[in-house]
ROVEX-867738 format. One record per atom (N, C-alpha, C): x, y, z; residue in one letter. Coordinates in steps of 0.02 Angstrom, whole numbers, plus 50000, padded with zeros to 5 digits. Each point is the difference from the previous one (the first is absolute). Layout:
BEGIN
XYZA...
! end
This chain:
BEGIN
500424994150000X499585005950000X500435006250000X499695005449960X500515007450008X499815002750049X500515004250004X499505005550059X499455004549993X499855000349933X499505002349992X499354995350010X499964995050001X499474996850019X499824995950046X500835000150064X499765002250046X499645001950041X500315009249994X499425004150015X499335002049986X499894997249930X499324999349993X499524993850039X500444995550011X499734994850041X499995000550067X500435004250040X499955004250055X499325002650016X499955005249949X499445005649994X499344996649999X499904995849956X499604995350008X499704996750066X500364998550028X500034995750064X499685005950069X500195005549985X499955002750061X499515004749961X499564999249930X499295002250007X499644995650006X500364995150001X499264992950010X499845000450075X500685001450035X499944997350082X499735008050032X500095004949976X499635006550022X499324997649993X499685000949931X499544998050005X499554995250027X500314993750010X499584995450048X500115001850067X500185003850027X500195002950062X499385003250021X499965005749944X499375003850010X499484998049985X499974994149965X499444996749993X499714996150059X500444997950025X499894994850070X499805005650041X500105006650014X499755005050042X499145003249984X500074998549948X499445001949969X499444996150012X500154994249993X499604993949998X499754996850078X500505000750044X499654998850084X500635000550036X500455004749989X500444999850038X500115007350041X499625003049983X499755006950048X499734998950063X500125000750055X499604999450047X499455003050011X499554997050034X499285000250013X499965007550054X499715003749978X500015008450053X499284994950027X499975001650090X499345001050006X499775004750028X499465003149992X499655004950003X499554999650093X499935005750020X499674999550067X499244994249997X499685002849930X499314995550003X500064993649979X500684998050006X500124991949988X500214995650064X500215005150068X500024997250053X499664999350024X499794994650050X499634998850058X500105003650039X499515002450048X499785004050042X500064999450071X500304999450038X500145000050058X499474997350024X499664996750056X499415000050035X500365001850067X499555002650039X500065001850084X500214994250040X499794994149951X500064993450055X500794996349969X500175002149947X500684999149999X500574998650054X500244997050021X500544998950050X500525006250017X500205003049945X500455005549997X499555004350014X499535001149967X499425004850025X499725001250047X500024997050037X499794999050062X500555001350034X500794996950006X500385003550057X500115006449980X499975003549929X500175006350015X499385005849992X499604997550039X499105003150026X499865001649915X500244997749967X499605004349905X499184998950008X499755005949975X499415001349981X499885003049950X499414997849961X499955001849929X499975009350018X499395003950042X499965004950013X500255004250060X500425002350001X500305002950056X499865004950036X499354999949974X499265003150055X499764995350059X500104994649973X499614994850055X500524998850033X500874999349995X500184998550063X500025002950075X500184995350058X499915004250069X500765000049986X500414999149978X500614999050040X500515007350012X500245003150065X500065002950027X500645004049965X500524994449964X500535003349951X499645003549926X499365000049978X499915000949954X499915008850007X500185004149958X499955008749997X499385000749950X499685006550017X499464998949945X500515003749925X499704995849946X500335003449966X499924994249948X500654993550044X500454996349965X499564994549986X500284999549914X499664996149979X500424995049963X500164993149951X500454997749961X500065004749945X499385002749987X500475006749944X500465002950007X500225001750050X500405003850034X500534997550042X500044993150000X500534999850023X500684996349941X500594997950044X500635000149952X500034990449966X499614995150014X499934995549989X499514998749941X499595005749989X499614998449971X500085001849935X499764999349926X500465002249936X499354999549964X499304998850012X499425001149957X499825010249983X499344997149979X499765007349989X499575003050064X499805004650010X499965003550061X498924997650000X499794996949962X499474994650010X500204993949992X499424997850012X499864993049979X500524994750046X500364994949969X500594995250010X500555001449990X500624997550025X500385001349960X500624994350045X500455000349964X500744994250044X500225003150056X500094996950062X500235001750059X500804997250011X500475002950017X500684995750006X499874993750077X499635001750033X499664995550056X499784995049972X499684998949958X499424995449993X500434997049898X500324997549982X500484997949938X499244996949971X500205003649941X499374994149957X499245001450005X499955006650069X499154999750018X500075009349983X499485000249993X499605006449994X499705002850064X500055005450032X499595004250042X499595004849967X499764999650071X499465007249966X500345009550003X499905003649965X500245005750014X499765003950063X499334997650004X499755003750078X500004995650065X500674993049973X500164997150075X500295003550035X500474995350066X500365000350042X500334996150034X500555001550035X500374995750037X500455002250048X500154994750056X500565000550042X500715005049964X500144996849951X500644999049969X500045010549941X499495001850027X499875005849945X500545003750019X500275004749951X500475002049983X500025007349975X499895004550011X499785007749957X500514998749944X499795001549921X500554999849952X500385006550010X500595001749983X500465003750003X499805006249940X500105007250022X499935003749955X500415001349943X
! end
């Protein structure tokens, strides 16, 4: 072989393998984003939920550490939208509510 064909056989090689590269990414090799309305939802009777007093509304709790105010919207664990559900760093994999609460609340940082 010359060197000229070779490098055409080079060139070759590394558009076949680019391309199936990005093809394999294309095809299912992206990871899966999930979205808040794809997690499960915390329940009150949850185990974790329960030691760290969570309540969906943080109107109804009695508990004596809670300030009025604080809600999971608002605090630094929490990464949803300021309704609805959203991912708690407490709770991996589950969704809270934005107008919960908890032991563990946190004011986010300005």
């Amino acid at each position: 072989m010359s060197g000229h064909e070779d490098i055409e056989s080079r060139r070759r090689f590394l558009k076949l393998a680019a391309g199936g590269a990005a093809a394999a990414v294309l095809v299912g090799g992206l990871p899966r984003v999930s979205r808040a309305d794809d997690l499960p939802h915390v329940s009150e009777s949850d185990p974790t939920a329960k030691a760290l007093g969570y309540v969906e509304d943080a109107a109804t709790t009695k508990d004596p550490k809670h300030k009025a105010g604080d809600t999971c919207a608002n605090c630094q664990f929490y990464s949803g939208a300021s309704t609805g559900y959203g991912p708690c760093q407490l709770f991996p994999g589950k969704a809270v509510s934005a107008k919960g609460w908890c032991i563990s609340h946190t004011a986010k940082k300005a």
